[in-house]
N, C-alpha and C positions, 0 to 999 in steps of 0.2 A: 504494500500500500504506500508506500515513503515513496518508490521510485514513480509512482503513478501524482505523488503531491506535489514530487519534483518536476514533475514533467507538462501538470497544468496547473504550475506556478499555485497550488492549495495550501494555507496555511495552517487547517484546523480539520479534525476527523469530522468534524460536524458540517463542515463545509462541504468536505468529499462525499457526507451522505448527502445532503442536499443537493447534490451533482447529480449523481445517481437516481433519487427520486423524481427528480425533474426530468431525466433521463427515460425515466421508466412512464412516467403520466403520457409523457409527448409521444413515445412511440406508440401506445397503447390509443393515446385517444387519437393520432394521426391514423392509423388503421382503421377506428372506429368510426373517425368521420369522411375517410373515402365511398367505403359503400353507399349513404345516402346520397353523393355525389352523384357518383355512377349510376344510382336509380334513377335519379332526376333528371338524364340524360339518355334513360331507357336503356343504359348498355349494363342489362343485370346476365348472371351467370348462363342464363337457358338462351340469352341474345347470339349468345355463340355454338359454334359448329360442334358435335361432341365425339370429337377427335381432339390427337394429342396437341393442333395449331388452335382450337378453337379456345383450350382450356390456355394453351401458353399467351394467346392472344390477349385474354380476359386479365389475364395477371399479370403479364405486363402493363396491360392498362393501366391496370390500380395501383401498381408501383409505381410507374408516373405520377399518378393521383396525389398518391400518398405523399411523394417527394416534397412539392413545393408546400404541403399544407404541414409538412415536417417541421420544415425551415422556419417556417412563420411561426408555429407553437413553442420550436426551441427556446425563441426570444422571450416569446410572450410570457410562457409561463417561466422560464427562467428570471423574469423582470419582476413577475409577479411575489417570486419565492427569495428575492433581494438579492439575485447572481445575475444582472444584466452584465457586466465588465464582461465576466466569464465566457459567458456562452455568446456576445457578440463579437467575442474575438475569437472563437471557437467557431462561430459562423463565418466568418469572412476567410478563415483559415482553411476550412473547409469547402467552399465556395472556391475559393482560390486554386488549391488544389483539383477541383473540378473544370478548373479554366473558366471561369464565370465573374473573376475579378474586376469585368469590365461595370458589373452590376454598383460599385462601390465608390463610384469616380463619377 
């Protein structure tokens, strides 16, 4: 756990949990709120072909989906839970890495 506080500059265990929780809500509810997405757009699981391109279709989809409504929860709720510094550097780093850096300029 040390080399992980060292490595996104944590100073306190209760920090690194608050990392993690925040970690955990965002992916949980970014999953959760793709599907109504995708309903509201008709493209639900039976829209697709049911073969092995229809189901990788469908899932990729929502990984899409999910992606940018990630990104926006990271912050939010991270902002909410008083680690905004954290996770918007954690986002632009990440963002970055993806070649998206233009998004920040």
């Amino acid at each position: 756990m040390n080399k992980l506080k060292e490595r996104w500059s944590i100073q306190s265990n209760i920090q690194l949990v608050i990392v993690f929780i925040v970690f955990a809500i965002t992916g949980s509810l970014s999953a959760y709120l793709a599907k109504p997405i995708l309903n509201f757009f008709e493209l639900t699981r039976t829209s697709f072909p049911e073969h092995f391109f229809g189901g990788f279709g469908y899932y990729s989809l929502r990984i899409l989906i999910i992606f940018p409504i990630y990104q926006v929860l990271l912050v939010a709720i991270g902002t909410l839970f008083g680690q905004n510094k954290f996770f918007w550097n954690f986002e632009k780093k990440m963002l970055t890495r993806l070649g998206l850096a233009f998004l920040f300029q």
